[in-house]
C-alpha positions in Angstrom: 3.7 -13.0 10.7 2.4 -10.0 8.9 3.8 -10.8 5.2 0.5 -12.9 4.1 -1.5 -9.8 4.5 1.1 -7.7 2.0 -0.2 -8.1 -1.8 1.6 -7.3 -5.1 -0.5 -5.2 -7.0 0.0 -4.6 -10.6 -2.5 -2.0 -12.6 -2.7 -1.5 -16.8 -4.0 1.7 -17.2 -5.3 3.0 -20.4 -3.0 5.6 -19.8 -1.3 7.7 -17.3 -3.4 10.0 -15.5 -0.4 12.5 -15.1 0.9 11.8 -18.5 4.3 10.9 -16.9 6.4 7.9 -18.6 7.1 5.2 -16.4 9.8 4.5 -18.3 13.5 5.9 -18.1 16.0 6.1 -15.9 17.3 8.4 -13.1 15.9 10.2 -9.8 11.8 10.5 -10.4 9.2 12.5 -8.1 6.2 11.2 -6.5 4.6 12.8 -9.3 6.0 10.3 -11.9 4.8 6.6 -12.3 7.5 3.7 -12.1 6.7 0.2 -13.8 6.2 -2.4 -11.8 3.9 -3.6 -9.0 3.5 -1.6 -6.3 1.6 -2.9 -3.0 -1.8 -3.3 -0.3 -2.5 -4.3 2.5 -5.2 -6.7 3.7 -8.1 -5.4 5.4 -10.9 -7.5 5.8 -10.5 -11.4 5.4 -13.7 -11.0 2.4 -11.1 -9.4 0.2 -11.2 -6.1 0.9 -7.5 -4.7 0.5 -6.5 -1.1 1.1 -3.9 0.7 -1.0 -2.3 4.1 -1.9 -4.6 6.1 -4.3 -1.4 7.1 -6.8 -1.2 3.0 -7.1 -4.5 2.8 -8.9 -5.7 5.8 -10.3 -6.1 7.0 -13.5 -8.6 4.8 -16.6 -7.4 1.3 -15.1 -8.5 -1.3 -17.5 -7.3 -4.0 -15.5 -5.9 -4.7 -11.9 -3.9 -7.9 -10.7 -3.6 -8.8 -7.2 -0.6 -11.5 -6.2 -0.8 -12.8 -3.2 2.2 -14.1 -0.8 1.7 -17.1 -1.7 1.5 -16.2 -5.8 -2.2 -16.8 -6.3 -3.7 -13.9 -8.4 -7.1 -12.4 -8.6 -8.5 -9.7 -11.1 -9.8 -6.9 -8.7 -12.0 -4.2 -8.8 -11.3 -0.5 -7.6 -14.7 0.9 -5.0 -13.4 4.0 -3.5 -10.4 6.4 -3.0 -10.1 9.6 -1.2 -7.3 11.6 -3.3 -6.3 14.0 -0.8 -5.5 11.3 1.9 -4.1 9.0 -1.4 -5.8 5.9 0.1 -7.6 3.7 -2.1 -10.4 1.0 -2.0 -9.6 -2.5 -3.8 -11.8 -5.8 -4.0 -11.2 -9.5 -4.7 -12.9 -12.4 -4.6 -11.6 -13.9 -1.8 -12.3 -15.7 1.5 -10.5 -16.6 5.1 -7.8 -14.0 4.3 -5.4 -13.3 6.7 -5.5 -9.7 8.1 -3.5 -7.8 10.6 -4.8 -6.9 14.1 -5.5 -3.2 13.7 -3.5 -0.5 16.0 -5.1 2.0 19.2 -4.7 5.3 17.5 -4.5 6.2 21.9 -1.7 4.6 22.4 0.5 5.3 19.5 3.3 8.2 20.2 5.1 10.3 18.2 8.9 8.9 17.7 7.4 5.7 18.3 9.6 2.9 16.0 7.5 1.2 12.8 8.0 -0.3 9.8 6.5 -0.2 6.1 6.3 -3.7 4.2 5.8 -4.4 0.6 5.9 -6.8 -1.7 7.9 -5.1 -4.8 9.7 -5.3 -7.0 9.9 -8.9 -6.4 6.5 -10.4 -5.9 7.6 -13.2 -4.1 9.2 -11.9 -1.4 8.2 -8.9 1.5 10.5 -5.9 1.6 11.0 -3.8 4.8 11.7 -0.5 5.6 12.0 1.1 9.4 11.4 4.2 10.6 9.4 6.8 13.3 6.6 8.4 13.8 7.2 11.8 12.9 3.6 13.9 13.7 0.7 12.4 14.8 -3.1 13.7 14.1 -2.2 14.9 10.4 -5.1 16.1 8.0 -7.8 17.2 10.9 -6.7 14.2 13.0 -6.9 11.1 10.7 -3.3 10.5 9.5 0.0 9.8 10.8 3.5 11.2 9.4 6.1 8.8 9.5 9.8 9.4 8.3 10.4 5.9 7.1 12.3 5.5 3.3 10.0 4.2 0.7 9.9 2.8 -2.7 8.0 3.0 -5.3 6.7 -0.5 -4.7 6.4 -0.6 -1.1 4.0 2.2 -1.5 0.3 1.4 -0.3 1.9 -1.5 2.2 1.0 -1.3 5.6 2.7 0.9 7.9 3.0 -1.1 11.5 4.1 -1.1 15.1 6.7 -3.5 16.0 4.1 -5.5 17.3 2.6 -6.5 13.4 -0.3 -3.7 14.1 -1.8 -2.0 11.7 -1.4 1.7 12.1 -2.2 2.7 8.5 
């Protein structure tokens, strides 16, 4: 049910705002850029899609937004907030499906979620489960969950098991 609203984004970059390869092999750091897409999350049915900052910083010369269904739009970065690592992405796009959005009141620590995102294959949703580790992080507007990420699930949505969006 929640899959549709998971997007494949991949970003050319003039280059790398950490100067970090995202080539090579072996165990890299947040820090360090892998290839490949990474992912958003739907937020408005107009196109508005939310992802991680680290996913499209940097001098982006172009950013390509797959959908679940593979239909691609060019989009255009608005805003980020670097210290929460969220970013602001638009396409042109209409009747989007978008998840119902979570009650930060009735979410509890060591709840279960799950992440979803659409890397490295495109075509297909990857899913990772986990808990709620802390809630009220950064003066009350984040959440810490414990749940295993890749690279390319990174900027997915985080849910409850219900398909809500926490964040």
């Amino acid at each position: 049910k929640v899959a549709p609203c998971v997007v494949a984004i991949d970003v050319t970059r003039t280059s790398d705002p950490d100067g970090k390869s995202a080539s090579g092999g072996g165990n890299r750091d947040y820090t360090e850029r892998p290839g490949g897409p990474t992912s958003g999350t739907v937020w408005t049915d107009d196109g508005y899609i939310l992802t991680s900052w680290f996913n499209v910083s940097g001098d982006v010369k172009k950013i390509v937004v797959t959908m679940h269904d593979g239909k691609q739009y060019e989009a255009k970065r608005l805003g980020y907030d670097e210290a929460k690592d969220v970013a602001l992405i638009k396409i042109e796009a209409k009747n989007l499906q978008t998840l119902p959005k979570a009650k930060f009141d009735d979410l509890k620590q060591g709840d279960f979620v799950a992440i979803i995102g659409r890397s490295p294959d495109r075509d297909a949703a990857t899913l990772n489960q986990g808990i709620l580790s802390a809630l009220g992080r950064f003066k009350g507007s984040a959440v810490q969950m414990d749940a295993e990420l890749n690279y390319g699930n990174v900027g997915g949505p985080l849910l409850t098991l219900k398909g809500e969006l926490i964040g």
